[in-house]
C-alpha positions as a Markdown table, in Angstrom:
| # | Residue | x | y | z |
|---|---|---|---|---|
| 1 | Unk | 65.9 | 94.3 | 105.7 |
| 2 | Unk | 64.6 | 91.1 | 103.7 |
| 3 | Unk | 62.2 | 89.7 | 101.1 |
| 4 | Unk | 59.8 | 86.9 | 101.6 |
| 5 | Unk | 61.3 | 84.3 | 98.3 |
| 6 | Unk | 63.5 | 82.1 | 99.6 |
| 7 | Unk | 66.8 | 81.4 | 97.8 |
| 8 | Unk | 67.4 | 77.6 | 98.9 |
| 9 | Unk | 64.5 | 75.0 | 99.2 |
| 10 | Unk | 62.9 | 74.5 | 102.0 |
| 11 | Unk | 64.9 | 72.5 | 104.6 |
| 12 | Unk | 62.6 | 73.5 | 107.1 |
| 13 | Unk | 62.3 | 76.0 | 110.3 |
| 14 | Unk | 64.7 | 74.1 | 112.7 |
| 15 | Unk | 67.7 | 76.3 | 113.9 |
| 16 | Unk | 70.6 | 75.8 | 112.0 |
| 17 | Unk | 74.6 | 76.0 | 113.5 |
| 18 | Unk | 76.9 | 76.6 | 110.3 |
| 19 | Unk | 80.8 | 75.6 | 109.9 |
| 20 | Unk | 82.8 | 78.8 | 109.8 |
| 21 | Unk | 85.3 | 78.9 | 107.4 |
| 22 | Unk | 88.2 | 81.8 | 106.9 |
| 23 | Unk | 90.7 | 81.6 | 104.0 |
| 24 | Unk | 94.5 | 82.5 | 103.9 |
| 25 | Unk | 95.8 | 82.5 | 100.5 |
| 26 | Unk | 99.7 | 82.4 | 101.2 |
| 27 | Unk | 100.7 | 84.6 | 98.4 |
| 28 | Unk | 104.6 | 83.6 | 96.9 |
| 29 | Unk | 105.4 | 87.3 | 96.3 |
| 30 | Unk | 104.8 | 90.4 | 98.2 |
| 31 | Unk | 101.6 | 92.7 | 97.9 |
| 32 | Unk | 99.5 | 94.7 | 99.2 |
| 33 | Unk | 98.1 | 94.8 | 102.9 |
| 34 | Unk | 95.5 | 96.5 | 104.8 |
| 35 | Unk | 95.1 | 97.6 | 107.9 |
| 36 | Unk | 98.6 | 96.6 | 109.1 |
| 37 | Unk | 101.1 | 98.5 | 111.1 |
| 38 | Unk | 104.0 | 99.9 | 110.5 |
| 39 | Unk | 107.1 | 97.4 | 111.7 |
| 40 | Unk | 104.9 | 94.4 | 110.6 |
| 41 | Unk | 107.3 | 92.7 | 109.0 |
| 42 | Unk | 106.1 | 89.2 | 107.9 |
| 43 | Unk | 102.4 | 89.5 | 107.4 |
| 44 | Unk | 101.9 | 86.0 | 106.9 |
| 45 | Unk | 102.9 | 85.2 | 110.6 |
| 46 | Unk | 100.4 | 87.7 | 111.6 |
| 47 | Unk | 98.0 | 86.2 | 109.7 |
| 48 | Unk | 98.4 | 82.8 | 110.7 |
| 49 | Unk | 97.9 | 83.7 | 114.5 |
| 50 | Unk | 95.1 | 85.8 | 113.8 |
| 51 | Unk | 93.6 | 82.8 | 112.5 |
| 52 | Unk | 94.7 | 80.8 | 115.8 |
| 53 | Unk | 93.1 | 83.5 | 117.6 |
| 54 | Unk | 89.7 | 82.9 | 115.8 |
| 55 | Unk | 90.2 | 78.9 | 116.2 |
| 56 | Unk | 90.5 | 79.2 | 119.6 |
| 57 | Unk | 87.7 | 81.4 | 120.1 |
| 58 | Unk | 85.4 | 79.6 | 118.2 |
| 59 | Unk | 86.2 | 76.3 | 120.2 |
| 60 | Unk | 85.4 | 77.9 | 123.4 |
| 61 | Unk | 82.1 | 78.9 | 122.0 |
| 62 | Unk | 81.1 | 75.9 | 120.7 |
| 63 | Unk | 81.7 | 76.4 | 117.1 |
| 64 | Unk | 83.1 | 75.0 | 114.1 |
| 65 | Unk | 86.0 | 76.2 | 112.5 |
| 66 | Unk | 88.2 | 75.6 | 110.0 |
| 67 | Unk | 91.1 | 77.6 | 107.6 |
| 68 | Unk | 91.5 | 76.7 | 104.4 |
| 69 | Unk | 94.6 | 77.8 | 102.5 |
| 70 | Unk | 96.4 | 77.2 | 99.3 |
| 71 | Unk | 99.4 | 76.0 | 101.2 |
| 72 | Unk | 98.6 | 74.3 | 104.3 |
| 73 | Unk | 102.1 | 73.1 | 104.7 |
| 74 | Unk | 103.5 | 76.5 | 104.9 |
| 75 | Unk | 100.9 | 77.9 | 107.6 |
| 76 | Unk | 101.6 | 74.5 | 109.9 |
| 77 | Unk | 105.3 | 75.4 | 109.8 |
| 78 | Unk | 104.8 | 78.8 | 111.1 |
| 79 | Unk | 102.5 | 77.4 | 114.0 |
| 80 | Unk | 104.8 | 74.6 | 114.4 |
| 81 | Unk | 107.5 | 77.6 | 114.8 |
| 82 | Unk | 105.1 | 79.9 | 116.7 |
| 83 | Unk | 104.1 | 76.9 | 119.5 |
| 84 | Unk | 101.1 | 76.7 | 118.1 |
| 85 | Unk | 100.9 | 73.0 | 116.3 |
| 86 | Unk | 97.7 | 72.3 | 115.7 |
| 87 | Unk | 95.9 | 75.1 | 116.7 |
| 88 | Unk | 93.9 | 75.5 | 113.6 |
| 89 | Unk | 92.1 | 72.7 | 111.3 |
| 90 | Unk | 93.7 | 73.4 | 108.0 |
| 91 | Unk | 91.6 | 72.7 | 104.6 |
| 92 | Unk | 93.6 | 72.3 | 101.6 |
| 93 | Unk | 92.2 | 74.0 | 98.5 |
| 94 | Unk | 92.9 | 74.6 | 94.9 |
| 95 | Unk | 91.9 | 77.8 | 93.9 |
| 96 | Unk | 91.4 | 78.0 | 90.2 |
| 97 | Unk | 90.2 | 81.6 | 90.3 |
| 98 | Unk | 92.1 | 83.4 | 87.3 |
| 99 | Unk | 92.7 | 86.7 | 89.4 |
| 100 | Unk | 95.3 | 88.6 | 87.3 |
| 101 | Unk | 98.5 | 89.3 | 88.8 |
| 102 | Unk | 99.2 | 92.8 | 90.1 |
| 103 | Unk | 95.6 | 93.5 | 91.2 |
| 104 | Unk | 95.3 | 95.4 | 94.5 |
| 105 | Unk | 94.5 | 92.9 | 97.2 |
| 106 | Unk | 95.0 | 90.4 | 94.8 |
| 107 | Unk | 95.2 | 87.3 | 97.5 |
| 108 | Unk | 91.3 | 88.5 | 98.4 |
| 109 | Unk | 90.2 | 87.6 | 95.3 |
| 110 | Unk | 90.5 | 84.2 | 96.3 |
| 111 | Unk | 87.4 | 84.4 | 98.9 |
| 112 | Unk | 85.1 | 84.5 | 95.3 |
| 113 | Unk | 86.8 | 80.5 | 94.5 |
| 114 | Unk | 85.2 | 79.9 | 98.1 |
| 115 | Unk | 82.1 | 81.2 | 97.8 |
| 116 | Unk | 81.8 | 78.7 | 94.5 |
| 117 | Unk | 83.4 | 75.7 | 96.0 |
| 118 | Unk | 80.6 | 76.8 | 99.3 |
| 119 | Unk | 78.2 | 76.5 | 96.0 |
| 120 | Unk | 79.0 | 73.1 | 95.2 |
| 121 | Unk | 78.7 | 71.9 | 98.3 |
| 122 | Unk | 82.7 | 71.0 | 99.1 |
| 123 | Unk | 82.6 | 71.9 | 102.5 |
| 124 | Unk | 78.9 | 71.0 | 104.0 |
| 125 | Unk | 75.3 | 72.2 | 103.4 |
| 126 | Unk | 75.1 | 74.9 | 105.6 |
| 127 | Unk | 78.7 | 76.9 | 106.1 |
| 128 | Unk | 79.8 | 80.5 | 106.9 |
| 129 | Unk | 82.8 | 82.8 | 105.0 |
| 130 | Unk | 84.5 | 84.7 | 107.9 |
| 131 | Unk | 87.6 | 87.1 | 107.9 |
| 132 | Unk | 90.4 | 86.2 | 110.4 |
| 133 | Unk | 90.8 | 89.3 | 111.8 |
| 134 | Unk | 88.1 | 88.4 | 114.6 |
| 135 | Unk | 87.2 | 86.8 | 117.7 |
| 136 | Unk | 83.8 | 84.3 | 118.3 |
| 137 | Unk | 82.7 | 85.3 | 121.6 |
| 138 | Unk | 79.3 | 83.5 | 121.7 |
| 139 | Unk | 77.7 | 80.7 | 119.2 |
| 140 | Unk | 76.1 | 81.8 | 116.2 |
| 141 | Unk | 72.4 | 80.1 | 115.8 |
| 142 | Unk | 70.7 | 80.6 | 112.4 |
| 143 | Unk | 66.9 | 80.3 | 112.5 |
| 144 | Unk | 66.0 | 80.7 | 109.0 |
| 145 | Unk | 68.3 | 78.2 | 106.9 |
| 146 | Unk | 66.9 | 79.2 | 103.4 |
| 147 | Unk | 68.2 | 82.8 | 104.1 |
| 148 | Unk | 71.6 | 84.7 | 103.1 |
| 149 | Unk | 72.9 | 86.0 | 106.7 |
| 150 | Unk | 75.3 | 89.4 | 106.1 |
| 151 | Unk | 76.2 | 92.4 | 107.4 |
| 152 | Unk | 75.0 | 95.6 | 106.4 |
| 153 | Unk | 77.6 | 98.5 | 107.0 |
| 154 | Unk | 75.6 | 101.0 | 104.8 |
| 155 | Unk | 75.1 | 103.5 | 107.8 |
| 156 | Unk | 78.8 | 103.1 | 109.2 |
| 157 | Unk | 80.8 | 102.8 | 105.5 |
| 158 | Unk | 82.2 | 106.1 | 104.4 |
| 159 | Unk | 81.9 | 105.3 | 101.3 |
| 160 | Unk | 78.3 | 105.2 | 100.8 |
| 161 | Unk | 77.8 | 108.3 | 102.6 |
| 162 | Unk | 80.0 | 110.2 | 101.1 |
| 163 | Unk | 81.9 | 108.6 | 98.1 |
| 164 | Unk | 79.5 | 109.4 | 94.6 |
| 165 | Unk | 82.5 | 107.8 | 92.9 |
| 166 | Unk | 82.0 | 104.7 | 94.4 |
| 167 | Unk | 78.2 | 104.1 | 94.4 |
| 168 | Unk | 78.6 | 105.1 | 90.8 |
| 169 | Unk | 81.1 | 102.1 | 89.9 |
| 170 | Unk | 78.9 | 99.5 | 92.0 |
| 171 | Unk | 75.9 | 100.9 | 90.0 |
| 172 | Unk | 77.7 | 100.4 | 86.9 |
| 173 | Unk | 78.4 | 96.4 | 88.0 |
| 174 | Unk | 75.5 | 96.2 | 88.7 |
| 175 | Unk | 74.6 | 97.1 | 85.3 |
| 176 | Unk | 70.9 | 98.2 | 85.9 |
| 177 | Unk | 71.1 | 102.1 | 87.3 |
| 178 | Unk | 69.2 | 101.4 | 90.2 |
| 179 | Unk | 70.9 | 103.0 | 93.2 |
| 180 | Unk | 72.0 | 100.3 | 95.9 |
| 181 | Unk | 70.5 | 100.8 | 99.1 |
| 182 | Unk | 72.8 | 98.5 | 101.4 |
| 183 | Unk | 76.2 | 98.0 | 101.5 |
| 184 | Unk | 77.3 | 94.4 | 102.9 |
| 185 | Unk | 80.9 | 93.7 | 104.8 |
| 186 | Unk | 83.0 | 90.9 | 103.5 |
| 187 | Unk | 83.7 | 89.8 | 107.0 |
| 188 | Unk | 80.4 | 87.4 | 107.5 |
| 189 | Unk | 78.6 | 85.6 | 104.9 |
| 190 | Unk | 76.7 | 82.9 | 106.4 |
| 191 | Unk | 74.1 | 80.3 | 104.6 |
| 192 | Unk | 73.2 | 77.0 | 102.7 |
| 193 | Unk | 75.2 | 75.6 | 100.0 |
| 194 | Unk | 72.3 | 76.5 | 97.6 |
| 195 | Unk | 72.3 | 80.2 | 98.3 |
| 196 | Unk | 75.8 | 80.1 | 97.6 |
| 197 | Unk | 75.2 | 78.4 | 94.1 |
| 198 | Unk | 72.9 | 81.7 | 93.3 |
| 199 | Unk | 75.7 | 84.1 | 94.8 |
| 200 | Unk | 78.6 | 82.4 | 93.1 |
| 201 | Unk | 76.6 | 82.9 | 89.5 |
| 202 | Unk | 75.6 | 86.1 | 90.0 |
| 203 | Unk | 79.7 | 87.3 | 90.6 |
| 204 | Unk | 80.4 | 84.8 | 87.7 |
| 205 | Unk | 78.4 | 87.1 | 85.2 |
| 206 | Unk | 79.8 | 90.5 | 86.5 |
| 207 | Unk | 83.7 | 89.2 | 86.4 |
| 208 | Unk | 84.2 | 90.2 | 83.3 |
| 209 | Unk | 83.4 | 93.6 | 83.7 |
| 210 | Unk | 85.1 | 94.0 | 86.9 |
| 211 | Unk | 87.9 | 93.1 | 85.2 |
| 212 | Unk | 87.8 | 95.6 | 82.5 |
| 213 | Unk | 86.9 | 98.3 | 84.9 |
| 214 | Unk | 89.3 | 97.4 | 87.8 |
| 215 | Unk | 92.2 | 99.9 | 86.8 |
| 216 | Unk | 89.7 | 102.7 | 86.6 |
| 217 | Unk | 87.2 | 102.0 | 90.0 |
| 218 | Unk | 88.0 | 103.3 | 92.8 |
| 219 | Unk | 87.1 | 100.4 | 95.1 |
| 220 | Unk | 88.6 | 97.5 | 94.1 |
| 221 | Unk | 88.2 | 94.2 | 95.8 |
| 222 | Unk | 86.4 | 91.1 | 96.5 |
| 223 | Unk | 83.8 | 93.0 | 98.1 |
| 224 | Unk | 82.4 | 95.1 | 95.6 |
| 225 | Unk | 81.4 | 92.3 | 93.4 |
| 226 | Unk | 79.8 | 90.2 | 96.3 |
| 227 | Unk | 78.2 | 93.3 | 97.3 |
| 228 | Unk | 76.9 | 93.3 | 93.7 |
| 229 | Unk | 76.0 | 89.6 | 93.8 |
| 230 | Unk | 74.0 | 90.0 | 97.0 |
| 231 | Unk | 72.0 | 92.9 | 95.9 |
| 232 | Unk | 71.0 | 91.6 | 92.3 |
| 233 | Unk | 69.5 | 88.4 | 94.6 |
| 234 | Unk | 67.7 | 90.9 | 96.9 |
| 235 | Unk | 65.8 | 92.5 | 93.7 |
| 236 | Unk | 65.4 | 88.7 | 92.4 |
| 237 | Unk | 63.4 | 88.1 | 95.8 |
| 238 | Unk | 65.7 | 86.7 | 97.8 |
| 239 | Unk | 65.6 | 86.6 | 101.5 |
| 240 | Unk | 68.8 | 88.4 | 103.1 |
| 241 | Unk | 68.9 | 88.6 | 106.6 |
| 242 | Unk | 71.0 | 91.7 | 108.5 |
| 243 | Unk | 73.5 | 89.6 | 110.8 |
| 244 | Unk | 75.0 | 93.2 | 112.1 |
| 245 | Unk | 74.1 | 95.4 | 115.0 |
| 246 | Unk | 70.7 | 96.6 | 113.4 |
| 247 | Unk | 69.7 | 93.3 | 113.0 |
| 248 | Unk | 70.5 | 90.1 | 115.0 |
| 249 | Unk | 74.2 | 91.3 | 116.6 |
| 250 | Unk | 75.5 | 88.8 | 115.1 |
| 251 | Unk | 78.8 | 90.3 | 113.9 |
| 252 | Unk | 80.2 | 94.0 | 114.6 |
| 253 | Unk | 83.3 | 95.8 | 112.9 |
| 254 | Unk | 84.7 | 97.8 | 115.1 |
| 255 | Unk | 88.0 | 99.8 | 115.4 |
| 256 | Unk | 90.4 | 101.1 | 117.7 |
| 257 | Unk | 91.7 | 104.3 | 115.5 |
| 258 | Unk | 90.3 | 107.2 | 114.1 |
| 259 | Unk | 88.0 | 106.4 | 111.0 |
| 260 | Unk | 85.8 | 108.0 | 108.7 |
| 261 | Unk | 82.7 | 105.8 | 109.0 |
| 262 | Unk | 80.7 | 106.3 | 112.1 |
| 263 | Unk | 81.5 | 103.8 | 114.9 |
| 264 | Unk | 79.4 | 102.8 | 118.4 |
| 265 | Unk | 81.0 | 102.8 | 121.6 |
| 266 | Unk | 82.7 | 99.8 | 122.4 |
| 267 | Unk | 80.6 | 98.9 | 125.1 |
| 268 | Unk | 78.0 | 98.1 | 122.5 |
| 269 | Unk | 80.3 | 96.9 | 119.9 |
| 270 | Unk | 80.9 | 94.1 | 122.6 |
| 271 | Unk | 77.5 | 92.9 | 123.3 |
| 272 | Unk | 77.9 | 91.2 | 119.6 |
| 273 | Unk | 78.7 | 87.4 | 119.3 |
| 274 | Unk | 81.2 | 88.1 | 116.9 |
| 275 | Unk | 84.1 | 91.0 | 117.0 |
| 276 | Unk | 85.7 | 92.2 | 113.7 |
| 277 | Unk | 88.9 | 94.2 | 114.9 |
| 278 | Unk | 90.6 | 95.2 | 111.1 |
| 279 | Unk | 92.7 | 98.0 | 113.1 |
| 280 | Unk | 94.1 | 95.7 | 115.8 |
| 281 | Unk | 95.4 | 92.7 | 113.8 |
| 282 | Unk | 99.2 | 92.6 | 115.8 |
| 283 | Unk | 96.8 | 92.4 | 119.1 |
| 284 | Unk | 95.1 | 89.8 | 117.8 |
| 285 | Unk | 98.3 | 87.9 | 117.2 |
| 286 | Unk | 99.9 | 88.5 | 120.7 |
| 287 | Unk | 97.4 | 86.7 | 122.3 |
| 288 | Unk | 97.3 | 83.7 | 120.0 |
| 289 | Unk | 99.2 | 81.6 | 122.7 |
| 290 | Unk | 97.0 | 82.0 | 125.2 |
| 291 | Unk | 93.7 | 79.9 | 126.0 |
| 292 | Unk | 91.0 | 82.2 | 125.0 |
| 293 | Unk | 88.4 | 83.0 | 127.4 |
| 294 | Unk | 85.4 | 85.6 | 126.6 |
| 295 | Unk | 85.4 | 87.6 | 129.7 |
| 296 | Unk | 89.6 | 87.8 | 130.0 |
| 297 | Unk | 89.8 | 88.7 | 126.4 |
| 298 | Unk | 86.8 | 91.7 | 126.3 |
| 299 | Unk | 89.2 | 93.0 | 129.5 |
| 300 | Unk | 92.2 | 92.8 | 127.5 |
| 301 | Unk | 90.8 | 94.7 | 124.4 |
| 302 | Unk | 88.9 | 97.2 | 126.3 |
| 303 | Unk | 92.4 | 98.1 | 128.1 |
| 304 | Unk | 94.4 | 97.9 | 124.7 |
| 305 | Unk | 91.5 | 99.9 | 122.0 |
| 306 | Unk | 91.4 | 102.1 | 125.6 |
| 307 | Unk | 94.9 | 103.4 | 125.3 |
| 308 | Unk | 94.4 | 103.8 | 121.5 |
| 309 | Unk | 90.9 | 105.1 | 121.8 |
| 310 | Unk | 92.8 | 108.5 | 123.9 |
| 311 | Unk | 95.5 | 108.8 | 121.5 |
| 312 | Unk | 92.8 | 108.9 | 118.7 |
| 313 | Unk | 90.6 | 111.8 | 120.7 |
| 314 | Unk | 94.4 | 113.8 | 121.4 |
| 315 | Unk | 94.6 | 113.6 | 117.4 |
| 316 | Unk | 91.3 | 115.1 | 117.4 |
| 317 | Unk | 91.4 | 118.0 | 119.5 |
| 318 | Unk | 94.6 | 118.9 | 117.5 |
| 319 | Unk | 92.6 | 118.6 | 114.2 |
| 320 | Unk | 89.8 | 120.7 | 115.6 |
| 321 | Unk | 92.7 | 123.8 | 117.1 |
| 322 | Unk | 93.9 | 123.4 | 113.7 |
| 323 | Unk | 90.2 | 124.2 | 112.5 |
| 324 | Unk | 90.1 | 120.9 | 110.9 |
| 325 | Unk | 87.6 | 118.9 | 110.4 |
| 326 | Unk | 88.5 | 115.6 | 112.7 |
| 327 | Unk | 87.1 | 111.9 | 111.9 |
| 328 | Unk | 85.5 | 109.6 | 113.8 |
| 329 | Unk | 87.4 | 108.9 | 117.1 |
| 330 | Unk | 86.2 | 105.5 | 118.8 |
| 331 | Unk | 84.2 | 105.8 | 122.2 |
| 332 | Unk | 85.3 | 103.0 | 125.1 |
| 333 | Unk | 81.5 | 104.0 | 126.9 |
C-alpha cells in the first residue's frame, strides 16, 4: 500500500537508520490505563521499566533510543530506586498540547505534541514515535527516506471489521465521506522531519472537531486523529509505506490473551524486528534488570504467552460448551 508523491524532498535513495523515540507523560493524578492487570498498583513504575526494556533492546540491536518525558526527574528516581540508573536516555519536553482534563487516555494525547515537535525538527531529521510496551529484536533500515513508515492493522483491528460506529466517526473526522480503507497502529510511526510537518498540520485542522465530538465517539484517543492525518496525506498523494507483517515486518502487535481481532501464531509474530506486546506489559517489566539478549528473551516470552496462550484456549472451549461464540485465542505454532 503506497502512492508515488513523495511527502519530503528528495534527500535521496541511501538507506536511512532513524532515532526511536517513545514518550512517558508522568501524569500528577490518576487516570485511565489500558491493557494493565489487575494488582498493578503503580503504573508509572511499570511504565518506566517497560521503557528500560525497550532501551536495552534497542542497544543490543544497534539502535537509537531515547524517552522523552514531561518529568525526567521523576522517571530517574524510579530507576534510580528500581537499580536501573541510567538505563534510559531521558529527553526533557514541554508539552504545550491543551488536552482537556478528564479525557479518556488523556496522558496519550501528548504523543500529538511529539509528532509536531518531530515536525520542527527538535529531535533530528529522520526519527521514529514508538510505544514502550515493546522489544527491538533486530535494527530497523529504512530505504525510502521521503516515505511515512506505519503499520496497517486494518485486517487484525476489530474495529474495522466489525465496529460501523467507529468507521462512521473516523469518516466524520475526516470530514470528506470517503470510507477509509486502512487503519494504522499508534505503536510505529517512522519518517523525516518534513513528513511529520504535513502529519502534524493535518491533526492540527481536525482538533477542533475531535474535541467537540470526543464525549460522543466511541473511539477516543490519539490514534484516531493520526489515523485521520495519515489517510488525508495518502489521498493528497503521499507515499506511506506498510512497516507491519504484510509489508516489510517491520513491527508486529501481538498478544498473549484472548482478543477480538485476528492474531498469527507466535512463531510468525516473532520473525518481526520489532514486538508490540500491549497484553504482557508486567512481563515486560520483570525483565527490565536483566541484559537483554534476542534469542534468551524470544525463549522467555514463548514460555510466558505459552502458559497464557492455554489458559486463553481453556476459556474457549468453555465459551463454545456454553454455545458461545469464543474470540480469538493466540496460537504459540
Amino acid at each position: 500500500m503506497s502512492t508515488t508523491m513523495t511527502l519530503a524532498p528528495d534527500i535521496g535513495s541511501s538507506t536511512v537508520t532513524p532515532h526511536l523515540y517513545g514518550m512517558l507523560y508522568a501524569s500528577a493524578g490518576h487516570e485511565q490505563h489500558s491493557n494493565l492487570e489487575a494488582g498493578a498498583l503503580d503504573p508509572l513504575d511499570i511504565y518506566v521499566r517497560n521503557a528500560a526494556t525497550v532501551a536495552k533492546s534497542a542497544r543490543a540491536a544497534g539502535m537509537e533510543f531515547s524517552l522523552v518525558t514531561n518529568d525526567p526527574a521523576r522517571i530517574a528516581q524510579i530507576l534510580k530506586r528500581r537499580g536501573l540508573d541510567g538505563a534510559i536516555e531521558l529527553t526533557p519536553h514541554d508539552f504545550t498540547l491543551d488536552v482537556p482534563e478528564g479525557i479518556p487516555f488523556r496522558s496519550a494525547h501528548f504523543k500529538l505534541d511529539l509528532i509536531d515537535a518531530f515536525g520542527r525538527g527538535e529531535y533530528g531529521d529522520f526519527v521514529g514515535l514508538i510505544d514502550i510496551d515493546l522489544v527491538i529484536c533486530e535494527p530497523i533500515r529504512c530505504d525510502d527516506p521521503n516515505a511515512l513508515y506505519v503499520y496497517d492493522i486494518w485486517a487484525e483491528n476489530p474495529y474495522c471489521e466489525d465496529d460501523a460506529a467507529h468507521v462512521a466517526n473516523l469518516m466524520e473526522l475526516l470530514g470528506d465521506g470517503a470510507m477509509p480503507t486502512q487503519w494504522f497502529g499508534g505503536e510505529f510511526i517512522v519518517g523525516h522531519r518534513d513528513v511529520f510537518t504535513r502529519l502534524s498540520a493535518e491533526i492540527k485542522a481536525m482538533w477542533p472537531t475531535y474535541i467537540a465530538q470526543v464525549g460522543k465517539w466511541k473511539h477516543v484517543g490519539d490514534e484516531m486523529l493520526v489515523n485521520a492525518a495519515i489517510q488525508k496525506l495518502m489521498r493528497q498523494g503521499g507515499r506511506i509505506v506498510n512497516a507491519g507483517p504484510e509489508g516489510l515486518g517491520m513491527v508486529v502487535r501481538w498478544w498473549s490473551r484472548r482478543t477480538n481481532g485476528k492474531m498469527r501464531p507466535w512463531t510468525e509474530a516473532a520473525k518481526c524486528a520489532i514486538m508490540h506486546l500491549p497484553g504482557d506489559k508486567q512481563f515486560l517489566a520483570t525483565i527490565a534488570e536483566h541484559g537483554f539478549d534476542k534469542t534468551g528473551f524470544l525463549v522467555a516470552h514463548r514460555k510466558h504467552a505459552g502458559r497464557r496462550a492455554r489458559i486463553a484456549q481453556v476459556r474457549n472451549l468453555i465459551d463454545r460448551m456454553r454455545f458461545r461464540k469464543p474470540p480469538y485465542a493466540p496460537q504459540m505454532r
